[in-house]
N, C-alpha and C positions, 0 to 999 in steps of 0.2 A: 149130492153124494157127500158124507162125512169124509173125516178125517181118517186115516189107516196110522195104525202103530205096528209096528213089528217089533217083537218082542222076543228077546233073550230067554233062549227056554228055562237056564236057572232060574228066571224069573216064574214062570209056570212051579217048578218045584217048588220055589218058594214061598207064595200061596197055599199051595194045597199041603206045607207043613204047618201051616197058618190054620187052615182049615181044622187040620187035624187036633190041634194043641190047644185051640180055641175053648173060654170056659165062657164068653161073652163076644159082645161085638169088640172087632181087633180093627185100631187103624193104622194107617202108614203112609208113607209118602212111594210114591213112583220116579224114578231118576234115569235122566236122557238125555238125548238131543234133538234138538226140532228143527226142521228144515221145510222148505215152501212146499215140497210135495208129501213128505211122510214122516213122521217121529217114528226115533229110534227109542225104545227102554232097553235097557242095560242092567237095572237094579231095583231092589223095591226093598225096603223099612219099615217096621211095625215102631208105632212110635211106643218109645219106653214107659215101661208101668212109676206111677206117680207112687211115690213112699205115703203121701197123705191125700188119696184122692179127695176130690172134692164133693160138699154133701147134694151134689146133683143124681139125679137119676143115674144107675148103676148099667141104664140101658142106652144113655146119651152120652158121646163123647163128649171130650173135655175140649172144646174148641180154643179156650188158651193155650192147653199144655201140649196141642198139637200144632197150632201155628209157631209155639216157641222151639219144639222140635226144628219145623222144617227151617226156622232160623239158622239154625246151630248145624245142621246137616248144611245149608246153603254155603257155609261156609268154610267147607270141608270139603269144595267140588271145584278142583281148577277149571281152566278154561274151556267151552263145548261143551259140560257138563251141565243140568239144573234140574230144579224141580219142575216136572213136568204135570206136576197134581199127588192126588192124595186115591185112597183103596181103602173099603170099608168092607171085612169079612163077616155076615151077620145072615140068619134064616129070614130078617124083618124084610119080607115084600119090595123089591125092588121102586116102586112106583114110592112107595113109602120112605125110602131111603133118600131119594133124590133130593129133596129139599133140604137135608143136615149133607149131604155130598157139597153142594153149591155155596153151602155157607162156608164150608171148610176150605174149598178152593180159594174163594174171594177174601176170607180172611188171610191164606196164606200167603196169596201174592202181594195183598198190600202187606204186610209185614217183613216180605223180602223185599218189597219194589222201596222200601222205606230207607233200607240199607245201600241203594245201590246209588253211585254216584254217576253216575252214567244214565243216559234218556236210550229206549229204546231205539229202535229204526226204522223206517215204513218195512223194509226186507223180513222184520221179527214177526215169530207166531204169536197171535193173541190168544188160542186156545189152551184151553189148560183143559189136560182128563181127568174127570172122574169115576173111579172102576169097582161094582160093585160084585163081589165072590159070596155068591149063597154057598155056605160051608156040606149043607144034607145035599143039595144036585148036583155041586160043582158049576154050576153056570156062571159065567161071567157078563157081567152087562155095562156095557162101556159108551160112556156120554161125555160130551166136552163143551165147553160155557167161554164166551165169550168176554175173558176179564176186563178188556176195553169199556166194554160196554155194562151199567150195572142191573142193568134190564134184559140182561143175556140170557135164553132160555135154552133147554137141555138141546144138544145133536146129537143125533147116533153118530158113533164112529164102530171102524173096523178095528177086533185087536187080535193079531195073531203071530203066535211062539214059531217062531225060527232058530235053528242051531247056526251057532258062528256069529249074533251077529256084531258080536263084541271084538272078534279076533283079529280082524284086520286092519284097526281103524289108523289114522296116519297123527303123528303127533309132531305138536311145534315147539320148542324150547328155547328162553333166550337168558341171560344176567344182567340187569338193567340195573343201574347206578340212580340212587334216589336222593334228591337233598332239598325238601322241601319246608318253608319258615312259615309256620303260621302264628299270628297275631292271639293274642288270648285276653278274655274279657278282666274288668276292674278286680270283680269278685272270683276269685281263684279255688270259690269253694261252689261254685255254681255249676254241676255235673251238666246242668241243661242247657247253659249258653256257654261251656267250654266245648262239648261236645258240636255244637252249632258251629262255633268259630271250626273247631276240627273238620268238621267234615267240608266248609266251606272254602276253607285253605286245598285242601285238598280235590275239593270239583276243580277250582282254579287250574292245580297241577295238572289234573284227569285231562283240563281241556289243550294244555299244553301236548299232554303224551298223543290226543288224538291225530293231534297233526305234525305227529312226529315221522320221520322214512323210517320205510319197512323193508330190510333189506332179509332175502331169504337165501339163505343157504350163499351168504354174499354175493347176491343180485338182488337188484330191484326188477321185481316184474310187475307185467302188467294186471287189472283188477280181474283180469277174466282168465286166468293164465291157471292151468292143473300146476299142483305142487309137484304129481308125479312127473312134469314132463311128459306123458304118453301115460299108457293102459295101465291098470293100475291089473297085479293080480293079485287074485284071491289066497286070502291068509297070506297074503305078506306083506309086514308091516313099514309104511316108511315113519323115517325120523329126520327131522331138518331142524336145521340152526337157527335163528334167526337172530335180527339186532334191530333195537330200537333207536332211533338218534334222534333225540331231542335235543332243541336246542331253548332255553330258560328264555322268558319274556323277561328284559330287563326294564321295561319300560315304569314307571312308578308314577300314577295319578297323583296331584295335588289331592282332590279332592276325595282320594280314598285313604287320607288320613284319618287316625282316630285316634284317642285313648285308649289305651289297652294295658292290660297289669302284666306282658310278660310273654315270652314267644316260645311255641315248642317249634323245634328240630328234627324232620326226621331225615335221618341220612343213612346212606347204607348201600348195599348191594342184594337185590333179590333175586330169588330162581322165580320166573314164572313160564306155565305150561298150558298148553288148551291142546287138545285133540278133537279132529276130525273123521265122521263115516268117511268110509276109502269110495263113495259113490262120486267121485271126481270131482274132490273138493278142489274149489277156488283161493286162492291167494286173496283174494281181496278178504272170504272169509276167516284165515286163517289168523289175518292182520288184524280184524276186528277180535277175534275170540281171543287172541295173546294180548290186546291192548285193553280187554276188558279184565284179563286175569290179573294183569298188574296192578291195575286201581283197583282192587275188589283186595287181592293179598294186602297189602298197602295198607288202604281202609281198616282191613279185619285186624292186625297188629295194636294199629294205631287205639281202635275201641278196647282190644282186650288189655291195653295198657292202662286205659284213662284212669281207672278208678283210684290205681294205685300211684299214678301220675299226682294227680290230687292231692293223696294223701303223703305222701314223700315231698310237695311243695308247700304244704304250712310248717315243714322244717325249721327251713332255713330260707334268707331271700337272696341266696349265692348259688349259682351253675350246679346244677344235678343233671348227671347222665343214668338211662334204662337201658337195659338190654332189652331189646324186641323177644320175641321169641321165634326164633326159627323153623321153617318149612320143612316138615318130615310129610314125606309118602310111602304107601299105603297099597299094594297092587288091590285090586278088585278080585281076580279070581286068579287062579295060577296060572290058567293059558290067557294070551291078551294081554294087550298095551297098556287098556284103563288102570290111572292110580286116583286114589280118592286123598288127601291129604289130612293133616294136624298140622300144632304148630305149638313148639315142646318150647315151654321157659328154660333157663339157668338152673332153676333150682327141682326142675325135673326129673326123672327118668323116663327110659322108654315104656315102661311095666304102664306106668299112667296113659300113655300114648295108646295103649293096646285097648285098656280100660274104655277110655271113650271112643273108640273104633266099635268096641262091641254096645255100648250102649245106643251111641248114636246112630249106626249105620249095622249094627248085626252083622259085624264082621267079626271071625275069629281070627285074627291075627296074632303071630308070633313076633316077638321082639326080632328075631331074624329075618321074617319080612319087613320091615322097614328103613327105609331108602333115608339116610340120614347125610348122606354123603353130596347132596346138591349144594347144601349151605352149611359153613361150621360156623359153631357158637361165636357168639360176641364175646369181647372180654374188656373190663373198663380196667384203667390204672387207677390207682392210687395216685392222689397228687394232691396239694394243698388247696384248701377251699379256694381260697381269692385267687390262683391261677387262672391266665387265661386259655380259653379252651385252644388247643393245637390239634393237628392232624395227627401228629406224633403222639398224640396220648391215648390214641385210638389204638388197639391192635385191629389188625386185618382179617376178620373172619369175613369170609367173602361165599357168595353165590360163584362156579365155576363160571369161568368166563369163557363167551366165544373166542375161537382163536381168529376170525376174521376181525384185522384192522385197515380200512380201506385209507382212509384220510386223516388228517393230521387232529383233527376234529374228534374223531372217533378214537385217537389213540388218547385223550386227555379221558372222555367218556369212561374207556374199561381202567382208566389208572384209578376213578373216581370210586371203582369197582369194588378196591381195597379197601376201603373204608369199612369200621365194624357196621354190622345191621343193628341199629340202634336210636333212639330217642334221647332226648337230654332238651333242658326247659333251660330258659330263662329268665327271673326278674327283673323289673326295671325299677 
């Protein structure tokens, strides 16, 4: 027996305006959550028309500009959320389709699994769907591939539209205090070993935050423990606190010396969120899907900064601070917990925020839907080059903090919290 998806009946409309609007074959990604017995879809995305398509056949998708899509989308889906596969709308013979399906799956997951700093879990699904909508009968034909494996061939699975099933899910929220030092190579101009050292600093960090306490709603409970305490009921939503406490490996290798031209800093305070189906989610899950949101927001900052990191350090070879860009959210639909995120620079507006909601994710969003209120902007001083860097020159744009402070530990933690959300380099 395959796989069962249960499916958001938005989702259903959303197809069949697909169908209708279709001058060609239309693809998109499908967005969810996966779980040991059944995936949930929530959402689905046509991936955005290219300004200069490419001189391929007009009848084959663009397997670049679609795996770079669900790049950009992956990064746009807090915690619980992901790509769960790709949807190809086309009258072309389903039998026929399958093999451009499979390739677009495999391309897509290596190209998110590239990004992710974090190793899956034996617990994780390997299946990814691929869903195909003949636009003249409306049939849908739904098959799912084994990304583990690169010799994975088609399953059926089951896909069927349910109303609600976005409305009730349970969501987790915490402000984690970040201050991570990574090392940077000789050459300060080399995108592809700064980018290496970056993300490698930061697995370091990743591996720290996993074995950090999980205190929920301030308690530690145990791995098998309901959030909700007891029966969870339908359409109604919970919302819990939680706090991460990590404690920093001070420990320093001899032998993991090196030369290096210069260190970035990131320190700060972020919002991070994951939501859970209300089918009696675990604690043990909720602590993996919030400590995976953190290193993923984190990560995604860090890379949309680099380029210009780069280029603002053949400046000067004296202390430069960036402002990260801050966490804005996104609801999904107007009933329902799901929010979909961005993450707006300094020198943005919200009008831009709204822009890539609808490009990316085919959401028409108002500048008054959007949740900007979890994190306020960073703000750097002014202060003389050769200064040294202070806490004090920082202002405090902070992610909302829990109000649980259990131990004297955790009270240094949310003070840390203060700290702008932000980047800054250093030469040596």
């Amino acid at each position: 027996m395959g796989r069962s998806y249960i499916v958001e009946e938005a989702v259903e409309g959303y197809l069949t305006r697909q169908c209708e609007q279709q001058a060609g074959p239309v693809t998109g990604l499908l967005i969810g959550q996966s779980s040991t017995q059944r995936e949930f879809v929530v959402m689905a995305t046509r991936t955005p028309q290219r300004e200069e398509p490419p001189a391929a056949a007009a009848d084959s998708p663009d397997k670049e500009w679609v795996t770079e899509h669900a790049r950009q989308v992956s990064r746009m889906l807090p915690g619980g959320l992901s790509v769960l596969g790709v949807f190809i709308v086309t009258d072309v013979d389903s039998k026929d389709t399958l093999t451009t399906l499979r390739q677009l799956v495999f391309a897509v997951e290596k190209l998110i699994s590239s990004e992710r700093l974090w190793s899956l879990s034996d617990d994780d699904v390997a299946d990814c769907v691929a869903l195909h909508v003949n636009p003249k009968t409306r049939k849908t034909f739904c098959r799912t591939f084994d990304i583990k494996d690169p010799k994975s061939v088609a399953k059926p699975a089951d896909w069927r539209y349910q109303a609600g099933v976005s409305s009730s899910w349970s969501s987790v929220c915490c402000s984690l205090s970040v201050d991570v030092l990574v090392p940077l190579p000789d050459d300060s101009t080399d995108l592809e070993a700064m980018d290496t050292c970056l993300k490698e600093g930061l697995r370091v960090w990743a591996r720290q935050l996993e074995g950090g306490v999980f205190l929920l709603d301030g308690r530690k409970l145990a791995e098998d423990s309901e959030l909700a305490g007891g029966q969870v009921k339908r359409n109604v939503r919970q919302t819990h606190t939680a706090q991460l406490l990590v404690t920093p490996d001070e420990r320093r290798s001899p032998d993991a010396a090196r030369r290096c031209g210069g260190a970035v800093r990131l320190r700060g305070a972020v919002h991070s969120r994951a939501y859970l189906h209300s089918n009696k989610p675990k604690a043990k899950l909720a602590e993996k899907l919030l400590k995976r949101d953190a290193v993923s927001t984190v990560a995604t900052r860090a890379q949309m900064l680099l380029e210009e990191l780069l280029t603002a350090g053949g400046e000067s070879r004296h202390q430069r601070e960036f402002c990260l860009p801050r966490r804005v959210f996104c609801p999904v639909a107007e009933s329902g917990p799901l929010c979909v995120c961005d993450y707006l620079f300094s020198d943005e507006g919200l009008a831009e925020v709204t822009d890539r909601l609808k490009e990316m994710l085919d959401i028409d969003a108002q500048e008054r839907d959007l949740d900007t209120r979890q994190e306020t902007p960073a703000e750097v001083r002014e202060r003389e080059a050769a200064a040294e860097p202070t806490e004090e020159a920082i202002e405090a744009p902070e992610a909302k903090k829990s109000s649980y402070i259990g131990v004297a530990m955790t009270t240094v933690v949310a003070l840390l919290a203060a700290a702008a959300s932000m980047l800054y380099v250093n030469d040596v």
